[in-house]
C-alpha positions in Angstrom: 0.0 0.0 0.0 1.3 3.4 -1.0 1.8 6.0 1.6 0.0 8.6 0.8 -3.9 9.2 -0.9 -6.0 12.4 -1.7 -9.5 11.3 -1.8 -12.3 13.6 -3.4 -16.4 14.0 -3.3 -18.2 16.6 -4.2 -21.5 17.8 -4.5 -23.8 21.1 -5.3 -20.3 23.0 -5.3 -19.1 21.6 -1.9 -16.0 19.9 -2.2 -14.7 17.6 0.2 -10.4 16.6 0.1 -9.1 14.0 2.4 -5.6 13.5 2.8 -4.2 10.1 3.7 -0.5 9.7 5.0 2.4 11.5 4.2 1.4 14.3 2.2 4.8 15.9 1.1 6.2 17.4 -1.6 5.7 14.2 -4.4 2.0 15.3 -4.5 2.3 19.1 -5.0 1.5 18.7 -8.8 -1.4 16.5 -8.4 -2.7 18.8 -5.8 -2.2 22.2 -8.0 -3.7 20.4 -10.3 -6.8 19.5 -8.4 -6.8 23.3 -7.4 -7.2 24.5 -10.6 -9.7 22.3 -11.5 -11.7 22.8 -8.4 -11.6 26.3 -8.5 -12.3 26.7 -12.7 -15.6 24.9 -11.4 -18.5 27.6 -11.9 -20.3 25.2 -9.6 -17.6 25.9 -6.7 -18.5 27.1 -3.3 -16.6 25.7 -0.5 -14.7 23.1 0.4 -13.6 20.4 3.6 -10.2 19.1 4.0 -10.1 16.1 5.9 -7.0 15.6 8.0 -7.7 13.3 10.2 -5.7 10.5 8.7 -2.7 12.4 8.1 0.3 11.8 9.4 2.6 14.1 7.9 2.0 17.1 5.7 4.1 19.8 4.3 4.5 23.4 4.0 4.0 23.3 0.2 1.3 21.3 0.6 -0.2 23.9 3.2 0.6 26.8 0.6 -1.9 25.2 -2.0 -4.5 24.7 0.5 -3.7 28.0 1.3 -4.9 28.9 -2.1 -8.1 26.8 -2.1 -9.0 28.4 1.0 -8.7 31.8 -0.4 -10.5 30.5 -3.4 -13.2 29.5 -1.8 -13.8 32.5 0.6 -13.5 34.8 -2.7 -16.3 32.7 -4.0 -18.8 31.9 -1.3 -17.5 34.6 1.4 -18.0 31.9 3.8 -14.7 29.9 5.4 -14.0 26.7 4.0 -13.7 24.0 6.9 -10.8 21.5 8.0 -10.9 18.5 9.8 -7.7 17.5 11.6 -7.9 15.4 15.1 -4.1 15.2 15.2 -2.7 17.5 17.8 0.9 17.4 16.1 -1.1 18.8 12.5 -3.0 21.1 14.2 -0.1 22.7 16.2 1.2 23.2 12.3 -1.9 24.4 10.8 -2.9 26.7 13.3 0.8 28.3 13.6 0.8 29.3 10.0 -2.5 31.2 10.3 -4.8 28.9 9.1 -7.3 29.5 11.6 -7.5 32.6 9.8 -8.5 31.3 7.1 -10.4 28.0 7.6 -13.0 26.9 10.2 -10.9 24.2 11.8 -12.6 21.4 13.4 -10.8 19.0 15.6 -13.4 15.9 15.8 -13.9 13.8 13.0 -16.6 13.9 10.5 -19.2 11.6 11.2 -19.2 10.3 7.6 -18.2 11.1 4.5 -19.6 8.8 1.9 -18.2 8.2 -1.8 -14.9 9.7 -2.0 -12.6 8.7 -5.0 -8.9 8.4 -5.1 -7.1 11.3 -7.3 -4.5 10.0 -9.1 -0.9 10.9 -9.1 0.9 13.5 -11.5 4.0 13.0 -12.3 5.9 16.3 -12.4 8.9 17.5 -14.1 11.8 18.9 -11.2 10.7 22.5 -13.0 7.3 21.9 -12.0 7.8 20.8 -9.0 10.3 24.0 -7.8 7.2 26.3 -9.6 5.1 24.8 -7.5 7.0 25.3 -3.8 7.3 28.8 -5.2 4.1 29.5 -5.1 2.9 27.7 -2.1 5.5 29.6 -0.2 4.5 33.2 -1.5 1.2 31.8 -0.5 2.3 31.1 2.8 4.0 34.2 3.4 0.9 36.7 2.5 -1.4 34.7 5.6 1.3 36.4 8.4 4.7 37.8 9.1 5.5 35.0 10.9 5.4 32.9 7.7 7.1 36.0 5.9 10.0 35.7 8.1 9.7 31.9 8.0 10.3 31.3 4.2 11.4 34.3 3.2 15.2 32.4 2.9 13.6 29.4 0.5 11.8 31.8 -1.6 14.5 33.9 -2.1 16.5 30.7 -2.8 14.0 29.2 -5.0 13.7 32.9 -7.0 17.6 33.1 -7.6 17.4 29.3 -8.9 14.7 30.4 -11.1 16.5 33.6 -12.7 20.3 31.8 -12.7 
């Protein structure tokens, strides 16, 4: 069994993301991906990320839900919700200013019927550093803290990107 999963439902516009695992860097492609395509959806309102089954999950991963979050709020003005009983994840989530942007809820959800598995992307290396970019910049517009945070990586990843 593979380490990691990203399961998906949605319905009327509510979209519902559960992350299984490690969700690290290896997935940032498939997850922009399903960004995009979530939020090109005239249909969008909201959505849930369900973190109650992650283990591990990264700060690029956090930029890009970072950008649905803001996606959604555009769209709906209401806060998109996450779901994350671990007290390690929501340590993490809560000190980059998530709870700023999502309603975070730390039971689980009492069921969540016919989710499907999102494939994997396979991503070049360019992708991939595009990708961290963003997420980062992301990161670092929700506080100062995460300004001073990755400021160093994105400046990094910016000088790769010109040189």
């Amino acid at each position: 069994m593979a380490g990691y999963k990203i399961l998906q439902a949605e319905k009327q516009g509510i979209y519902v993301l559960k992350f299984i695992g490690e969700i690290r860097l290896n997935l940032c492609s498939t997850l922009d991906n399903l960004v995009e395509s979530i939020t090109q959806d005239p249909d969008f309102k909201t959505v849930v990320i369900d973190l109650t089954e992650t283990e591990i999950i990264d700060s690029t991963t956090l930029g890009l839900l970072a950008k649905i979050a803001m996606a959604a709020q555009k769209r709906s003005n209401f806060l998109p919700t996450m779901i994350s009983t671990n007290p390690d994840i929501t340590r993490i989530i809560t000190s980059m200013g998530f709870d700023k942007i999502f309603i975070i809820v730390r039971e689980p959800a009492s069921r969540i019927e016919e989710l499907e598995e999102i494939p994997v992307l396979r991503a070049s290396e360019q992708d991939v550093r595009d990708k961290v970019l963003d997420a980062h910049r992301v990161l670092m517009g929700l506080n100062s803290r995460n300004r001073e945070e990755f400021k160093n990586l994105v400046r990094a990843l910016e000088c790769e990107e010109s040189g």
